[in-house]
C-alpha positions as a Python dict, from the first residue, in 0.01 Angstrom:
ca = {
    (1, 'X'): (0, 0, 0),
    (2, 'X'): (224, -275, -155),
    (3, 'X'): (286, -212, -560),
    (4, 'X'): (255, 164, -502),
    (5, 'X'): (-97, 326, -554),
    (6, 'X'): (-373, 443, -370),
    (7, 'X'): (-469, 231, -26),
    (8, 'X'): (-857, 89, -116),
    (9, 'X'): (-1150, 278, 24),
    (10, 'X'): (-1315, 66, 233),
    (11, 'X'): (-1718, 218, 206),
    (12, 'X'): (-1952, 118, 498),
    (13, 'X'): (-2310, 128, 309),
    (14, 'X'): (-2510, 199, 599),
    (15, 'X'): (-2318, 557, 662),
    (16, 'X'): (-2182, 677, 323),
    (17, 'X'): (-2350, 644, 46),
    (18, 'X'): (-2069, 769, -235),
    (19, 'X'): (-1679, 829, -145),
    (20, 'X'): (-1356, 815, -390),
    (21, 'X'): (-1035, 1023, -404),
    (22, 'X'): (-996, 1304, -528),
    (23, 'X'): (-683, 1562, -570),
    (24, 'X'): (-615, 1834, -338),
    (25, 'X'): (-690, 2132, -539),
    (26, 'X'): (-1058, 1927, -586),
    (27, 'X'): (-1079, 1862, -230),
    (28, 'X'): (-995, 2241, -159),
    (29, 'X'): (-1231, 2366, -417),
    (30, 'X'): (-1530, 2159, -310),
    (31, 'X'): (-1519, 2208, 118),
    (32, 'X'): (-1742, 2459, 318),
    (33, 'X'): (-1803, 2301, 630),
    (34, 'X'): (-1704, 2452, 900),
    (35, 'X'): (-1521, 2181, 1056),
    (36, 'X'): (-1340, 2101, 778),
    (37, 'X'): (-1304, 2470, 653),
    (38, 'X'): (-1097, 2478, 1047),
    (39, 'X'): (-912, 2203, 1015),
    (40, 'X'): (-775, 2318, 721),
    (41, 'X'): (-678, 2644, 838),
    (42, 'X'): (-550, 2564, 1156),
    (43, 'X'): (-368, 2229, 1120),
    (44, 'X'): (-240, 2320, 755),
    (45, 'X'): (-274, 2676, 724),
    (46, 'X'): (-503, 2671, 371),
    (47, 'X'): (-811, 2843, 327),
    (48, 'X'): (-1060, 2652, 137),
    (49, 'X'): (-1126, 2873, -178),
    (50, 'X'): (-1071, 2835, -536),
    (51, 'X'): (-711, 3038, -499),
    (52, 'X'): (-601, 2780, -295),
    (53, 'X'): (-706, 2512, -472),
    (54, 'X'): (-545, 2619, -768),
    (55, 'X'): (-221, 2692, -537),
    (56, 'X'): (-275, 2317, -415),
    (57, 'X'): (-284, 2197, -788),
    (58, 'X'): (101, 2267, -782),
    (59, 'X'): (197, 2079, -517),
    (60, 'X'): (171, 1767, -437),
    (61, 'X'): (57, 1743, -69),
    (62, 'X'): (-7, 2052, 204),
    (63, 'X'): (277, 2021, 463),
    (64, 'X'): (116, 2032, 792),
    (65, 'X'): (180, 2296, 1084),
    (66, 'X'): (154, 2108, 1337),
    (67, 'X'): (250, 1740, 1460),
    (68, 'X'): (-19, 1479, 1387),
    (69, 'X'): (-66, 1187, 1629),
    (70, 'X'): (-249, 903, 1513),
    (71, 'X'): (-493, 809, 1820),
    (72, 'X'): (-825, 536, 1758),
    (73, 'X'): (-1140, 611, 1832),
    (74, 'X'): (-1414, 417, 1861),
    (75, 'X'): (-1781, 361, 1900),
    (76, 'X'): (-1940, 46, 2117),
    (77, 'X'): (-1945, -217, 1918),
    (78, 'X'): (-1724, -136, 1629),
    (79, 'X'): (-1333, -176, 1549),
    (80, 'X'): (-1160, 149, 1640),
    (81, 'X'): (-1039, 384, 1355),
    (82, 'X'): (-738, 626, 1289),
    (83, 'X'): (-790, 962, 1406),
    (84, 'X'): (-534, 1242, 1376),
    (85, 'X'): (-513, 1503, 1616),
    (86, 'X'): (-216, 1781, 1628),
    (87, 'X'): (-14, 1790, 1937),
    (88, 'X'): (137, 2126, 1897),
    (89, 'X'): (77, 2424, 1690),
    (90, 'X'): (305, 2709, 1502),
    (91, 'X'): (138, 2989, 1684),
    (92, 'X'): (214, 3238, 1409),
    (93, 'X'): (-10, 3063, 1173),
    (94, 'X'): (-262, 3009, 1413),
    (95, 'X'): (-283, 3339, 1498),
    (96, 'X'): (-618, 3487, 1446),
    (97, 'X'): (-788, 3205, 1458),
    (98, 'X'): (-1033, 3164, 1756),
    (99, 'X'): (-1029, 2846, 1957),
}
């Protein structure tokens, strides 16, 4: 965003009732949803636990392991949104994991 900072959250009431940012290593340290746990692990290569939160508190941002592509998607009747999905994959680090 212009000045530097952090882009505003833009809440939509009606879906989310709380949202905010938050650092890495708290993001890392507070997911266990399966979807997110996977996303994680596949497109960055982190396990969601406390280790790796504290390992995230060092850095500044994960380095994906794959490419993301920014596509929209969008529901009838509403603006589309940015999604991100990964166009290719390091197939060493994704080894393991079932698809």
């Amino acid at each position: 965003p212009e000045g530097g900072g952090e882009p505003e959250i833009n809440l939509d009431p009606e879906e989310i009732s709380d949202c905010r940012w938050m650092s890495v290593s708290e993001f890392l340290s507070t997911q266990d949803h399966p979807l997110i746990t996977a996303v994680l692990r596949r497109s960055y290569g982190i396990e969601a636990t406390e280790e790796a939160a504290a390992a995230a508190s060092l850095a500044e941002q994960p380095t994906p392991l794959v490419e993301l592509l920014e596509a929209g998607v969008q529901w009838p009747g509403r603006e589309p949104y940015p999604t991100y999905f990964a166009s290719s994959c390091d197939a060493a680090a994704a080894e393991g994991v079932s698809r």
